[in-house]
N, C-alpha and C positions, 0 to 999 in steps of 0.2 A: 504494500500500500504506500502512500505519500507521495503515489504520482499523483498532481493534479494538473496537468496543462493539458492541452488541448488535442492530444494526441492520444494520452496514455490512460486508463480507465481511472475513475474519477474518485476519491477516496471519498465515502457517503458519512463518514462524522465527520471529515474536513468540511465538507458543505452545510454540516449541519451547525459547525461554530462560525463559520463565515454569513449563515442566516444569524447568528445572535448577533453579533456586529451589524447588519443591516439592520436588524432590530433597536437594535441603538441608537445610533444614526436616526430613525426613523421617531424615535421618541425625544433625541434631543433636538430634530426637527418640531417637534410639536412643541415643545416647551417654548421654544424662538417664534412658532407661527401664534402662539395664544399673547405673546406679550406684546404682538403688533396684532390686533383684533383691536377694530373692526373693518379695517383695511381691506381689502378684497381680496390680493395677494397673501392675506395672513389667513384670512379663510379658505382658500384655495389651497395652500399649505396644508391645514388641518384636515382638509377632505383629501386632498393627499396622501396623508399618512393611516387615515379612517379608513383608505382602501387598499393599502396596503396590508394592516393590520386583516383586514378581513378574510385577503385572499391569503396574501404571503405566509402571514403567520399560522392562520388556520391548517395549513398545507404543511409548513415544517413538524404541528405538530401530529397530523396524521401520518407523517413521513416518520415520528417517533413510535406513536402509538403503532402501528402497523407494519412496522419494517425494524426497527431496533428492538424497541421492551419486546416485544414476542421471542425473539432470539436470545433475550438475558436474561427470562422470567426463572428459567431452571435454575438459576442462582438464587438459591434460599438467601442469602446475603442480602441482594437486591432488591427483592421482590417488592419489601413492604417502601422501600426507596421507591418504587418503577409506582407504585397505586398512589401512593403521596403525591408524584408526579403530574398520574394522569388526573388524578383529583385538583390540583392546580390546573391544570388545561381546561377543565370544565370551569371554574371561576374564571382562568380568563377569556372565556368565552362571552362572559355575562362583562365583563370587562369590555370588548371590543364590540360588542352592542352596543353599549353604554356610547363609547365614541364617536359611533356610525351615527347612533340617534343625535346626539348632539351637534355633528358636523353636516346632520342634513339643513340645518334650524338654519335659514338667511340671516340671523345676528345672534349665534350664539353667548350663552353666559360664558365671559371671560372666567368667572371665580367658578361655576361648576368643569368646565374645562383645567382650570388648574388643578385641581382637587381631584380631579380622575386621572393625571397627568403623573400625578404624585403619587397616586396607588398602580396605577401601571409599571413606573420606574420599581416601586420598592416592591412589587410580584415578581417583574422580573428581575430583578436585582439575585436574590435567594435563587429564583427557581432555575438561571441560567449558572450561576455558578454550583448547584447540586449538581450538573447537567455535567459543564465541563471538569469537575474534581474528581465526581464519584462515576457517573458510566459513561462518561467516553473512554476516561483510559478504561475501566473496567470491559468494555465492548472489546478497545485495542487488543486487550492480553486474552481474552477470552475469543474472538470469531476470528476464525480462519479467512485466508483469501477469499475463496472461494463466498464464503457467506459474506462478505462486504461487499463484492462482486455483484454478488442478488442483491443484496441491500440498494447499489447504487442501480441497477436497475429498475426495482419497483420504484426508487426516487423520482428519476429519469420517466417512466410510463405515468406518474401521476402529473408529469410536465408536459407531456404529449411529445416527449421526445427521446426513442432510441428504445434502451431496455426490454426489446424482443418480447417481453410477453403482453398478454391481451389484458381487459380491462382493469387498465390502472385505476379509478378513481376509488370512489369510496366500497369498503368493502365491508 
């Protein structure tokens, strides 16, 4: 593993801390688009990020739930780690609702915007660092090529791209 360029197959937890990064990125975008509201461009920003958050992030974490924790559950160790996890993905699910609804609104509340901005940051704050301490390296020492191989495959087919087998999306 630890090719990633454009040639060589694609390492499926490399892509999956290079999404928390975009996720980052995308949340300290919003924090910059709420402090210029009501500006258009500040709101454009924020519906930016609200559709990001919907597709992008929704997506990495079905790329977890259904491609990673499945393959690490036989780890008694992990396990009760992996449902903590997925129990977070369901809050922030109600989390990126919250967003969307707010960044449909043509003048949204600047203070309920910061205040979801804030609980966003500090979800994901914990729940990306449980992610890259405890099972990625955990995944690393534990899957074979071979099983990151299919990893980054069903990644790649829920993208519509590559990954040889048939229906990628929701399973």
């Amino acid at each position: 593993m630890g090719r990633n360029d454009e040639d060589g197959p694609k390492d499926p937890l490399r892509m999956l801390e290079k999404s928390h990064r975009r996720l980052a990125e995308n949340l300290e975008l919003l924090r910059d688009a709420i402090s210029g509201l009501p500006r258009p461009e500040a709101l454009e920003a924020v519906r930016e990020v609200a559709e990001f958050v919907s597709r992008t992030v929704a997506r990495h974490e079905r790329d977890e739930e259904q491609s990673l924790f499945p393959r690490l559950r036989a780890d008694g160790d992990l396990a009760p780690l992996l449902a903590e996890l997925e129990a977070e993905h369901r809050a922030h699910e109600l989390l990126h609702q919250e967003l969307f609804d707010l960044a449909e609104d043509d003048r949204p509340d600047p203070r309920r915007l910061q205040d979801l901005s804030r609980r966003l940051d500090a979800a994901y704050e914990r729940h990306v660092e449980l992610e890259e301490t405890r099972v990625f390296p955990a995944a690393r020492a534990a899957l074979s090529e071979a099983e990151l191989g299919a990893m980054a495959d069903e990644m790649q087919s829920r993208r519509g791209r590559g990954g040889g087998g048939g229906g990628g999306g929701r399973g």
